[in-house]
C-alpha positions as CSV (number, residue, x, y, z in Angstrom):
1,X,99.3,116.9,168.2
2,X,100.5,113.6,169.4
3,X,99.0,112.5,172.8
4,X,102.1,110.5,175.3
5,X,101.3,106.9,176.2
6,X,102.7,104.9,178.7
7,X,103.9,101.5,178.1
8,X,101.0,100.1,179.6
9,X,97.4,102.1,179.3
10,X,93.8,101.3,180.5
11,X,91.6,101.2,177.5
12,X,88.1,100.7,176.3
13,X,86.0,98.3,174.0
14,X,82.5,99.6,173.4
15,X,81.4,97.1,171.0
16,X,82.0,94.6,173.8
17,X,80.9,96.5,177.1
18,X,84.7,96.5,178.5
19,X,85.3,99.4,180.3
20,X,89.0,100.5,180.9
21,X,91.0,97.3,180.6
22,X,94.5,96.9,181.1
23,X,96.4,96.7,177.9
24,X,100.4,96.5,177.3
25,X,101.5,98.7,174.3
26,X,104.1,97.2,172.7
27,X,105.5,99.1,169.6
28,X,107.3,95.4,168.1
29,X,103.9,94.2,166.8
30,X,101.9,95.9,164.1
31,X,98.3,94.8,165.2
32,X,97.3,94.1,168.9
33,X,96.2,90.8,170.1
34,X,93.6,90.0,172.5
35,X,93.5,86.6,174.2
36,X,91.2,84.2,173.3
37,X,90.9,80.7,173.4
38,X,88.1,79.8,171.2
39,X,87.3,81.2,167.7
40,X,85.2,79.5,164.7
41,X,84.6,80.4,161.7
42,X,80.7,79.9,160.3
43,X,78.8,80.1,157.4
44,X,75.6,81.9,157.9
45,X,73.3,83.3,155.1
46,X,76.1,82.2,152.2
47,X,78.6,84.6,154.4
48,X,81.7,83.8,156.7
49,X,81.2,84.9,160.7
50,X,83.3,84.4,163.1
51,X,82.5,83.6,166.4
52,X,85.4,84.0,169.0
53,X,85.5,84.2,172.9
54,X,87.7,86.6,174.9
55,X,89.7,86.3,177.8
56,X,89.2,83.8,180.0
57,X,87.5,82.9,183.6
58,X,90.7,84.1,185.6
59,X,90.3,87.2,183.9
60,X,88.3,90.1,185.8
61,X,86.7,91.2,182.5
62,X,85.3,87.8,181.5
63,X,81.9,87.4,180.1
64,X,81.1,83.6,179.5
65,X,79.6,85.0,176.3
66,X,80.4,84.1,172.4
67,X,81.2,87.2,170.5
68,X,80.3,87.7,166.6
69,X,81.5,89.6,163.8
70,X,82.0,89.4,159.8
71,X,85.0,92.3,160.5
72,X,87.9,89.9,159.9
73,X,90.6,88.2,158.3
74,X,93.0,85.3,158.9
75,X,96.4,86.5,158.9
76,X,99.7,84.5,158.8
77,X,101.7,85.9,162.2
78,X,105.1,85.3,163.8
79,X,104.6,84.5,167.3
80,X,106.6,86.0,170.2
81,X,108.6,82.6,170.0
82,X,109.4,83.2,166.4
83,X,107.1,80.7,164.8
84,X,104.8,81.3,162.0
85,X,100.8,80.5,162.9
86,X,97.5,81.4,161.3
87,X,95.7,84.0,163.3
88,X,92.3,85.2,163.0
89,X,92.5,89.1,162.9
90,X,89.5,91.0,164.0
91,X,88.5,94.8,163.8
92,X,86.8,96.9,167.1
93,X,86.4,100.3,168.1
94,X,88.4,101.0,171.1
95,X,88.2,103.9,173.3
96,X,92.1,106.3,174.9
97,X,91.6,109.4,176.0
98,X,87.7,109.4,175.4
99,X,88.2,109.4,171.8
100,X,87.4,106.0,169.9
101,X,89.6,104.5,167.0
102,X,89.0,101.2,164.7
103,X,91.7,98.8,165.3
104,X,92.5,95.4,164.4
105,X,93.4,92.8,167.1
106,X,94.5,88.9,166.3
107,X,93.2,86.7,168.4
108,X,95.7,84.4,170.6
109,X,96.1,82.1,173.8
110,X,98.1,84.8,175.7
111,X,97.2,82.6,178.7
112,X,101.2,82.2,179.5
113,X,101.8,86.2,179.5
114,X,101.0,88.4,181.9
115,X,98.6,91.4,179.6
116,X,95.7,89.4,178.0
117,X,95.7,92.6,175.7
118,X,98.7,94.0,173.2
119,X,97.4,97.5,171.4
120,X,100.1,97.7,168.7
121,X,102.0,100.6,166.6
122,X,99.1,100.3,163.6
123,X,96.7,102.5,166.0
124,X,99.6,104.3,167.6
125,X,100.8,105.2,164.3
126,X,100.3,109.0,163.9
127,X,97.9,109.5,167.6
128,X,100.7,108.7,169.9
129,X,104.6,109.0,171.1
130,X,105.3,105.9,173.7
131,X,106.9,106.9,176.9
132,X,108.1,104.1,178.4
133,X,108.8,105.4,182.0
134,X,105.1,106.2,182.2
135,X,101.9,104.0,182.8
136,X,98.4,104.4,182.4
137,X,98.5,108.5,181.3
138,X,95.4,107.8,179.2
139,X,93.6,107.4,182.3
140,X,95.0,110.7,183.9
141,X,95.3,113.1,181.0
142,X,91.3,111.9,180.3
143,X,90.2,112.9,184.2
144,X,92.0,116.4,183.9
């Protein structure tokens, strides 16, 4: 049975130690996006990493810390302004309604908008039905 989500949810990402984080849901993009404003990609042992930073200092959640993974891709995306741009697309575990699901976040300067986080229809797809006169029903269907 699908679970209802509000247009805007609190959710988790184990893998980096961020506990219930505000994140818009917005059923026009196909991945989510997470703001970041550094990302580099390394060779290391013959292999591609990618080192990336989320968030920034204004940002409650920030940890002045450089994150790594070899779980990506670089994606061609149109922006929200209609412009094509290379994106670096990563893949996390997050956490709604206690139960965790891979998804795939690009990584953007959403330093201009007002959610640092976007969860998109790929991990609504099939989980979810978006009720957009509700907010945060993650949060109160998980403390039932």
């Amino acid at each position: 049975m699908k679970r209802i989500i509000g247009r805007k949810e609190k959710i988790s990402f184990p893998e980096w130690n961020i506990q219930e984080i505000t994140a818009k849901v917005d059923t026009g993009a196909y991945n989510g996006a997470i703001h970041s404003m550094y990302a580099e990609e390394m060779i290391e042992n013959g292999e591609k990493v990618l080192y990336f930073q989320i968030l920034d200092p204004r940002h409650p959640f920030f940890k002045d810390k450089k994150l790594r993974t070899g779980r990506y891709t670089v994606k061609k995306v149109k922006n929200s302004f209609g412009h094509m741009e290379k994106r670096f697309l990563i893949k996390t575990t997050i956490s709604i309604f206690g139960e965790e699901f891979e998804a795939g976040f690009t990584l953007s300067d959403r330093s201009e908008m007002k959610n640092a986080v976007l969860l998109g229809r790929r991990v609504l797809k099939g989980r979810f039905l978006v009720d957009v006169d509700k907010s945060y029903t993650a949060k109160a269907q998980k403390n039932k």
